[in-house]
C-alpha positions as CSV (number, residue, x, y, z in Angstrom):
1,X,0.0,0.0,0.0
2,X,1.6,3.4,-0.9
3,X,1.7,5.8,2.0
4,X,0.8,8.9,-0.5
5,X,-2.7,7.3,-1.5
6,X,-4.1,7.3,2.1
7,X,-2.3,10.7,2.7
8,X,-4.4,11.7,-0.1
9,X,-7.5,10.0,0.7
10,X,-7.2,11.7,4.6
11,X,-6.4,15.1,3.1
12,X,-10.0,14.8,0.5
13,X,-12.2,14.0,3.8
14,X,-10.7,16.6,5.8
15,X,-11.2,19.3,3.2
16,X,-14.4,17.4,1.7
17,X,-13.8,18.1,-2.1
18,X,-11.9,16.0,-4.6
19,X,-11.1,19.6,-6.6
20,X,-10.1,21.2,-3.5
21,X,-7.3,18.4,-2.4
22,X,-6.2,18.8,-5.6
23,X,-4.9,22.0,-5.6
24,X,-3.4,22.0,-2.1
25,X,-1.2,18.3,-2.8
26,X,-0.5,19.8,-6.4
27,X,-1.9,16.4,-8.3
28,X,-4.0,16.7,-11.1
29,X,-7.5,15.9,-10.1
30,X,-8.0,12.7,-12.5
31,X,-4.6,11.3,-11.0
32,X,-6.4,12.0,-7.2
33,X,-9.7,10.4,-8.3
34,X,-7.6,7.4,-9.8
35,X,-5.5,7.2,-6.4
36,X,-9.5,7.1,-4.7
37,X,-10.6,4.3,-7.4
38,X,-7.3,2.1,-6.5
39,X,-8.5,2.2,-2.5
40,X,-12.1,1.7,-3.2
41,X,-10.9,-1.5,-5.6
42,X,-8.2,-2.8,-3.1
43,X,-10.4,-2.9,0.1
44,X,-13.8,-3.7,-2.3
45,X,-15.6,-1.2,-0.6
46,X,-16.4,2.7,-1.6
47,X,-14.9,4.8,0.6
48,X,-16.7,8.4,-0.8
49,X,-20.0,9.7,-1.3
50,X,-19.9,12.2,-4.0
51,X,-22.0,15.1,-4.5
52,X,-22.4,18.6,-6.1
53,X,-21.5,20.2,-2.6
54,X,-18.2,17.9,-2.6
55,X,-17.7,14.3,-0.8
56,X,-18.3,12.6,2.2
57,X,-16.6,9.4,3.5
58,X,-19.2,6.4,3.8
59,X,-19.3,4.0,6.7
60,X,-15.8,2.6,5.4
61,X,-14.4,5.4,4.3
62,X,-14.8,6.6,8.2
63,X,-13.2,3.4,9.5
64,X,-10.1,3.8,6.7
65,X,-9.6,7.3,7.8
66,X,-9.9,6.6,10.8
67,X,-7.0,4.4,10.6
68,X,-5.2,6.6,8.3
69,X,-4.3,9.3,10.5
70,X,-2.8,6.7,12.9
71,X,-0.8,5.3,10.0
72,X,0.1,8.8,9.0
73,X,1.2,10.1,12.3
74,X,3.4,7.2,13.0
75,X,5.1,7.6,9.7
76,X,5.8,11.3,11.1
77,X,7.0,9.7,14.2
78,X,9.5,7.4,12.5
79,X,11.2,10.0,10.2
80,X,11.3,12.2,13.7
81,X,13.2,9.6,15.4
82,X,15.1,8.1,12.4
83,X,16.0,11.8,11.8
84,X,17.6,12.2,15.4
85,X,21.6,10.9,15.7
86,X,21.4,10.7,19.4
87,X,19.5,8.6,21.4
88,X,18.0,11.6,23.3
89,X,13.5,11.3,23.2
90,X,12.1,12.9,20.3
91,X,9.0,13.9,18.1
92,X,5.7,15.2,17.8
93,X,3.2,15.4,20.7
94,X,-0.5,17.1,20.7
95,X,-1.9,18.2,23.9
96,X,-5.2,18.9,24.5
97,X,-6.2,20.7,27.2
98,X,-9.8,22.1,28.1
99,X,-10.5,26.1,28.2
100,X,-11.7,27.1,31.6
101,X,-9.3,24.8,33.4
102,X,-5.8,24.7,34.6
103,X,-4.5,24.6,31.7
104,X,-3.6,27.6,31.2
105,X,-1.7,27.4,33.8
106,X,0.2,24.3,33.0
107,X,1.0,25.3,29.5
108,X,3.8,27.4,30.0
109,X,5.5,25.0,32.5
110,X,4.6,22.0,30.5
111,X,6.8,23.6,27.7
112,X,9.0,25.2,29.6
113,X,9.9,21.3,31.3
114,X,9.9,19.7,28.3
115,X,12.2,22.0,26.1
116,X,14.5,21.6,29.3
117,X,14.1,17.7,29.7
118,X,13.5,16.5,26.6
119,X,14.6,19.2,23.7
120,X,13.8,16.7,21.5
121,X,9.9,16.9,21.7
122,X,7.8,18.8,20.0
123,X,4.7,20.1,21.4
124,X,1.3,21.3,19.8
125,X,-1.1,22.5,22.6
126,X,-4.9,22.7,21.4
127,X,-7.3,23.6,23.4
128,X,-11.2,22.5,22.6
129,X,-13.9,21.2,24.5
130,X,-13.2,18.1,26.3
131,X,-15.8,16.6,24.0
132,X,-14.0,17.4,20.9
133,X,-10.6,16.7,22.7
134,X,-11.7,13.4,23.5
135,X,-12.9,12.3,20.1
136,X,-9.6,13.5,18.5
137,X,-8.0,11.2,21.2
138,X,-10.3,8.3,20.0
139,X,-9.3,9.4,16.2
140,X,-5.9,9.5,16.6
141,X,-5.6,13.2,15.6
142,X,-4.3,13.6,19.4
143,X,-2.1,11.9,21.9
144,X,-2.8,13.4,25.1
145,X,-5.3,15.8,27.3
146,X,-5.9,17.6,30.8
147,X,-9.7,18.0,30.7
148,X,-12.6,17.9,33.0
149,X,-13.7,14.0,33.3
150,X,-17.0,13.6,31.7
151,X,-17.5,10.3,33.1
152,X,-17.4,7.0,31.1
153,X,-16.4,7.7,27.3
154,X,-15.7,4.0,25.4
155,X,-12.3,4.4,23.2
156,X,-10.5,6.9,26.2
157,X,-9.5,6.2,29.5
158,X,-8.7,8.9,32.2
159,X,-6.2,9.1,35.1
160,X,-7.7,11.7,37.9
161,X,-5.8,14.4,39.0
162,X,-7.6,16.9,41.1
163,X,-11.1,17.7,41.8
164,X,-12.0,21.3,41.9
165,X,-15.0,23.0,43.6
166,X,-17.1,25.6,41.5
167,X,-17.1,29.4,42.7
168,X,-19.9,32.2,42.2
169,X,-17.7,34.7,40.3
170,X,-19.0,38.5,40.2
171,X,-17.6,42.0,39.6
172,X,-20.8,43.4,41.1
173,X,-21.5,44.9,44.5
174,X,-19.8,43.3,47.9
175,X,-21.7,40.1,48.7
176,X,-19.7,41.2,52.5
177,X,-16.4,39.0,53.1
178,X,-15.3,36.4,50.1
179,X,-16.8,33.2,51.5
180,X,-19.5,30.9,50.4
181,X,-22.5,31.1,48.0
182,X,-25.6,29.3,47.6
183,X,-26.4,27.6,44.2
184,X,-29.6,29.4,44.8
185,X,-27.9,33.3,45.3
186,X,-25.5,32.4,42.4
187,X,-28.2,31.9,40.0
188,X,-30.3,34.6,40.5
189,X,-27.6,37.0,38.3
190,X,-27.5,37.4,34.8
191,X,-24.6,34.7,33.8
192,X,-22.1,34.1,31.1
193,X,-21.3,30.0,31.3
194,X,-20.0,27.7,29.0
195,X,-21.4,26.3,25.9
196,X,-23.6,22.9,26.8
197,X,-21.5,20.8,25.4
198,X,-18.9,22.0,28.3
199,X,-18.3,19.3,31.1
200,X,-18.7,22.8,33.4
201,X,-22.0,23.3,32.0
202,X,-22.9,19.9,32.3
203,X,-22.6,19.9,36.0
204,X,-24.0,23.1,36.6
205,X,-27.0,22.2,34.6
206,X,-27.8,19.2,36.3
207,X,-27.0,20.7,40.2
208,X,-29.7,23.8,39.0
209,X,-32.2,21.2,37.8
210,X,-31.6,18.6,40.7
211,X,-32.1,21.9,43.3
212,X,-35.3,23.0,40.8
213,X,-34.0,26.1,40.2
214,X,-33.2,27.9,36.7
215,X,-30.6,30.0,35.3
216,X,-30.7,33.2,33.4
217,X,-27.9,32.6,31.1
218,X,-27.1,35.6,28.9
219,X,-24.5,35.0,26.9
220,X,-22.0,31.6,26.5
221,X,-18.1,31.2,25.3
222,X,-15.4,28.8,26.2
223,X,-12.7,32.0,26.1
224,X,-11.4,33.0,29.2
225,X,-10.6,36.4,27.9
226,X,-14.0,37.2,26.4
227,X,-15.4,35.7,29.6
228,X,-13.3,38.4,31.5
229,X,-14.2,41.6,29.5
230,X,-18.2,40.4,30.1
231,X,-17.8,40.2,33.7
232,X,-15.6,43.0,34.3
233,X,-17.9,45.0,32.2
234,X,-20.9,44.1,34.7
235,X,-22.6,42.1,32.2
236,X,-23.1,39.1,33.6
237,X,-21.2,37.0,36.6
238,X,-20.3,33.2,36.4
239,X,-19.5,30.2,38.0
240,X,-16.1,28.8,37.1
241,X,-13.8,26.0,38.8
242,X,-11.3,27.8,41.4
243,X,-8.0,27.3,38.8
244,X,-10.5,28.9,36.2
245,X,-11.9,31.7,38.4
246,X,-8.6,32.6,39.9
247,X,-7.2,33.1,36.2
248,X,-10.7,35.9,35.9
249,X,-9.6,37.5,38.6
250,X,-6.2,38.4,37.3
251,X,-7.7,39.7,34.8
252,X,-10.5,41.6,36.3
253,X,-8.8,42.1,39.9
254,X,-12.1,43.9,41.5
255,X,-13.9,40.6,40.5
256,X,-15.0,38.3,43.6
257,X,-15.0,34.5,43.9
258,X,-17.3,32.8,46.6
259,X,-17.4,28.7,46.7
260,X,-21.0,27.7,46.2
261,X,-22.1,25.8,48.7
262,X,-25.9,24.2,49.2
263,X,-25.5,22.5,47.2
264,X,-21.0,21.7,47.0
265,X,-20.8,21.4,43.3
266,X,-17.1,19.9,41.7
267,X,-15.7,19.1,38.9
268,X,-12.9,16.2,38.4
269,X,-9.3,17.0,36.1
270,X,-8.1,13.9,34.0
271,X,-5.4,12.9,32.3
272,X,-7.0,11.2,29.2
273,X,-5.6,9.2,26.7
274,X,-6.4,6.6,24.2
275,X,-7.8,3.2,25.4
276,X,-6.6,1.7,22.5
277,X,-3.6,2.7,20.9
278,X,-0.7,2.4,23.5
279,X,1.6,6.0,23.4
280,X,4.7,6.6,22.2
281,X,7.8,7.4,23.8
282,X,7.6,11.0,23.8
283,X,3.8,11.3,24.5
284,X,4.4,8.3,27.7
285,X,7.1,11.3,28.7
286,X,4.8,14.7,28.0
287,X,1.9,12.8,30.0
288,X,4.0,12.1,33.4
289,X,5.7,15.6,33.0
290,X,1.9,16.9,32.5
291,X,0.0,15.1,35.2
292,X,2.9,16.4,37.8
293,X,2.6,19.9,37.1
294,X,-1.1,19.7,37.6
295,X,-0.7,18.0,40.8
296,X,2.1,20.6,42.0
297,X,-0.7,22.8,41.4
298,X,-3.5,21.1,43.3
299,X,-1.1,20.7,46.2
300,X,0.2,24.4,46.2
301,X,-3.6,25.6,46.6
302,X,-4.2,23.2,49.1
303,X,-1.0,24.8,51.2
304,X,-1.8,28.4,50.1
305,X,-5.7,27.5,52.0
């Protein structure tokens, strides 16, 4: 099987036009189509659904490409390593980690770590909704994540780190000393929360219904920064892990956290990783590196309280 015709076939579902692929891999569009014929013949099954508004992979074609980006990125991996005279760690290693966590934290010292242990890596850090993290895990499109633990997710497994209680976060008037909130008190402002599709949201959602209450949620964004102008701009408060809200409040520095309490709500941090596909080298080193930063973190808070 020549590596170039599933590099081809990955790059026409990612882009979803024939015409398209063409022009970025610089092969003439009957020489691509030819390439698509030669897979569809060899595995006896079509792999694209074509279409005036371009092409779709069938039920196959999701399976083979599925498989082709793990073919593809250990091909990257090899000519990395091959590539390397010393026997030093090296190659390519994507890191998720979720918006509204830690992470942001742990970024700069996860790099900082690595370029200091192992100059060989190279990192990409993405950062997406754990739901979106967590099916590029399961693709293959990424090695590693720190996100919020959705629970049970077949093709990923996840290795706790911390558990973080939610805060009440405002820039409005003095609730008296920083302390405690009820779910209750929090929910009667205006708020600014995550999309639904956010493990946050998730668990605030169901704590509101479980308590019967109801939220007035006026606006929604996974962007800490965005997040920040809102609330410093009195538009709305919101209700944030304590890594997350502490990260707001540098930002906005007259904004106030209070832990809600009545009910306690938290959230659990996770290393996750495929459940399938064993990591390499590099990624094995990244993930330990990554889940001891978080950790010094959890245990610094816990020292700092």
């Amino acid at each position: 099987m020549d590596i170039k015709k599933l590099h081809a076939f990955a790059k026409i579902v990612d882009i979803g036009s024939i015409t398209r692929a063409s022009s970025i891999l610089h092969i003439a569009q009957p020489a691509l189509s030819q390439q698509i014929a030669y897979l569809e013949t060899h595995f006896g099954r079509p792999l694209l659904v074509r279409s005036k508004r371009g092409v779709v992979p069938t039920e196959a074609g999701k399976l083979l490409y599925r498989h082709c980006q793990i073919i593809l990125k250990q091909m990257d991996q090899a000519e990395l390593e091959l590539s390397t005279s010393d026997e030093s760690i090296s190659g390519f290693v994507t890191v998720g980690l979720a918006p509204l966590s830690l992470g942001s934290l742990v970024a700069t010292q996860l790099v900082k770590a690595i370029r200091e242990e192992h100059p060989g890596i190279v990192l990409h850090i993405n950062e997406n909704v754990g739901g979106v993290i967590s099916e590029m895990i399961m693709a293959g499109k990424m090695d590693l994540a720190l996100i919020y633990n959705p629970g049970g997710i077949p093709g990923v497994s996840f290795d706790p780190v911390q558990t973080e209680e939610l805060h009440f976060v405002t820039a409005g008037p003095p609730r008296g000393e920083e302390g405690d909130a009820t779910l209750a008190e929090a929910v009667e402002s205006p708020l600014v929360l995550p999309s639904e599709i956010h493990t946050i949201r998730q668990v605030i959602d169901t704590a509101v219904t479980r308590a019967r209450l109801k939220t007035n949620v006026v606006a929604q964004t996974e962007s800490i920064s965005i997040l920040a102008g809102l609330v410093g701009e009195g538009l709305g408060a919101t209700i944030l892990p304590i890594s997350a809200a502490q990260a707001l409040r540098r930002r906005v520095p007259e904004a106030r956290a209070y832990r809600i309490h009545k009910p306690n709500i938290k959230v659990n941090m996770a290393i996750c990783v495929s459940g399938q596909l064993p990591l390499s080298e590099p990624a094995a080193a990244v993930r330990d590196r990554l889940a001891e930063l978080a950790q010094d973190i959890a245990n610094d808070r816990v020292r700092r309280e």
